[in-house]
C-alpha positions in Angstrom: 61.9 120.4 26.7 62.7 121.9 30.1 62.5 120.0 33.2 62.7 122.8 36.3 61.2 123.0 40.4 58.1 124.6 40.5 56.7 127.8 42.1 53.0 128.8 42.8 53.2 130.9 39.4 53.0 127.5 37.9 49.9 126.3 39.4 47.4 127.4 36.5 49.5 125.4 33.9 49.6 122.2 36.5 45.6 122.2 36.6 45.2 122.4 33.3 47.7 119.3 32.2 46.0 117.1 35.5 42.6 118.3 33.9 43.4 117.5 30.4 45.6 114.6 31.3 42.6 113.0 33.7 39.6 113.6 30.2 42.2 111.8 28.2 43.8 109.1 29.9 40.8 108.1 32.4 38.3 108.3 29.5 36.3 104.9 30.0 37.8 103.9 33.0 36.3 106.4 35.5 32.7 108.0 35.1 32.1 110.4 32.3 30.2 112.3 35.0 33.3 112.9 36.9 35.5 113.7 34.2 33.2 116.3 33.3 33.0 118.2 36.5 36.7 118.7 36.6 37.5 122.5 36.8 40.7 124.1 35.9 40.0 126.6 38.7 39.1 123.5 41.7 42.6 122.3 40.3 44.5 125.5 40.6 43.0 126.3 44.0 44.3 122.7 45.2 47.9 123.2 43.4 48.0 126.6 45.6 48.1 125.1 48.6 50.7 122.7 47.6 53.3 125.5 47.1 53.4 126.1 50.8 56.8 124.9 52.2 55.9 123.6 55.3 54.3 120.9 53.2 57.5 119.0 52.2 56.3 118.6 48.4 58.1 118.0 45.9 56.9 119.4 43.0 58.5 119.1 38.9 57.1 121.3 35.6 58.1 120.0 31.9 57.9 123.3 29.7 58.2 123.0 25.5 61.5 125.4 25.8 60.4 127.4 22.6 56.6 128.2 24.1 57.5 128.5 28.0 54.1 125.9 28.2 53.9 123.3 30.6 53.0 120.1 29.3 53.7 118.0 32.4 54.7 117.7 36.3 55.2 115.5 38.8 53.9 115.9 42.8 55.9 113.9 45.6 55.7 113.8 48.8 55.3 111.4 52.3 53.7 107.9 51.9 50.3 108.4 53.0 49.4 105.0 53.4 51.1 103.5 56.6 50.3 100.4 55.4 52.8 99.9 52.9 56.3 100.1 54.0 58.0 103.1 51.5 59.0 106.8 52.8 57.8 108.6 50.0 54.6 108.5 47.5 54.8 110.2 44.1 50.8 111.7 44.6 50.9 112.4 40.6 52.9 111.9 37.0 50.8 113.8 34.0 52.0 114.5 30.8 49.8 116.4 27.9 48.9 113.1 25.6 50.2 115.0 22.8 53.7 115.0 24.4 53.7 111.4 25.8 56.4 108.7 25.1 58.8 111.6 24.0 61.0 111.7 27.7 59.0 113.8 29.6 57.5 111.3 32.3 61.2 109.9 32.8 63.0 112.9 33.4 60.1 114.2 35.6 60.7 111.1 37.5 64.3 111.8 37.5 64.1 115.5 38.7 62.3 113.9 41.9 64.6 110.9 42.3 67.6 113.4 42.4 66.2 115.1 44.9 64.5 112.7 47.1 68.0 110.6 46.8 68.2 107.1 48.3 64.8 105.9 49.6 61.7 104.4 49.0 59.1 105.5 46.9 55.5 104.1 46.3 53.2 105.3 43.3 49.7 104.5 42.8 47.9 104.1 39.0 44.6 103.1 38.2 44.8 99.4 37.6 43.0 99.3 34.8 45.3 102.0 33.5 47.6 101.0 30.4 50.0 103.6 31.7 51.0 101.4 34.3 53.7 99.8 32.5 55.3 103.0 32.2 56.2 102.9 36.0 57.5 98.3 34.9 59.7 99.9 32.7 61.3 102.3 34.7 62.0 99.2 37.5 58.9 99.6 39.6 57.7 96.4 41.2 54.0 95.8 42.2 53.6 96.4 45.9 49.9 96.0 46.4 46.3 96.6 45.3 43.8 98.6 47.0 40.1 99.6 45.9 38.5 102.7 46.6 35.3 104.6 45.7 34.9 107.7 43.3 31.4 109.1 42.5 30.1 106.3 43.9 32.1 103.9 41.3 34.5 101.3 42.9 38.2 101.5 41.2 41.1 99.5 42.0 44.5 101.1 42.3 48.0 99.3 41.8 51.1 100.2 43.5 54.7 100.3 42.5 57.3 100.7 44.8 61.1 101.1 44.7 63.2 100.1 47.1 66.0 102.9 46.1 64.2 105.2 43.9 67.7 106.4 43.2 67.9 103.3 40.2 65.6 105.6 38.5 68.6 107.7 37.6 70.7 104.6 36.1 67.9 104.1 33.8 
């Protein structure tokens, strides 16, 4: 496994792991309706714009070395929630369920805690989400809950914040 920066070329493998990632993971917990309208080329169109430097992303690929195929990323940027006191948000952690609890999520985590360096990061996961305890293990602390609406269907989101996402590194 390779974990490297991303460019814009990568942007077609990125939609397809949040696409796959979101039918897979978020299977009975947001509507079926909503899974289904996902479209690889909605999610490429998005990830386009994120390549734009100006933006301040921070943005990770995992590759399988021996088929150059991207089976996760990672997307960081500015907290977008004032409310909450952190400096930076990690906006989105997908690994391909096939590659899951095999390091890929922890080094992705640890590409963007290099770069970021010492500050405070927030993330936000479905609450309902068994994933969560990934982002426990890796010394996230709950910071809050927030609900929102998606197709109409109110969800509830947990946060986990670090302090110093830098103690991502020791771990």
């Amino acid at each position: 496994m390779l974990i490297r920066k991303a460019c814009a070329a990568d942007s077609r493998g990125i939609a397809r792991v949040r696409v796959d990632t979101w039918r897979t993971a978020y299977a009975g917990l947001v509507s079926d309706s909503h899974l289904r309208s996902l479209r690889y080329e909605t999610v490429q169109e998005q990830f386009n714009a994120v390549f734009t430097p100006e933006k301040g992303y921070h943005v990770y690929v995992a590759e399988e070395a021996a088929a150059e195929d991207i089976i996760g990323f990672i997307l960081a940027g500015a907290n977008r929630n004032g409310r909450f006191p952190y400096r930076q948000e990690i906006y989105a952690l997908y690994v391909r369920k096939e590659y899951q609890a095999m390091g890929a999520g922890h080094e992705l985590l640890r590409a963007v805690a290099a770069e970021l360096g010492s500050c405070s990061v927030i993330v936000w996961v479905l609450a309902a989400n068994p994933y969560r305890r990934f982002y426990e293990k890796l010394g996230g602390t709950y910071a809050g809950s927030e609900e929102f609406v998606l197709d109409g269907e109110k969800l509830t989101i947990t946060g986990y914040g670090w302090n110093d996402i830098g103690t991502v590194l020791a771990r």
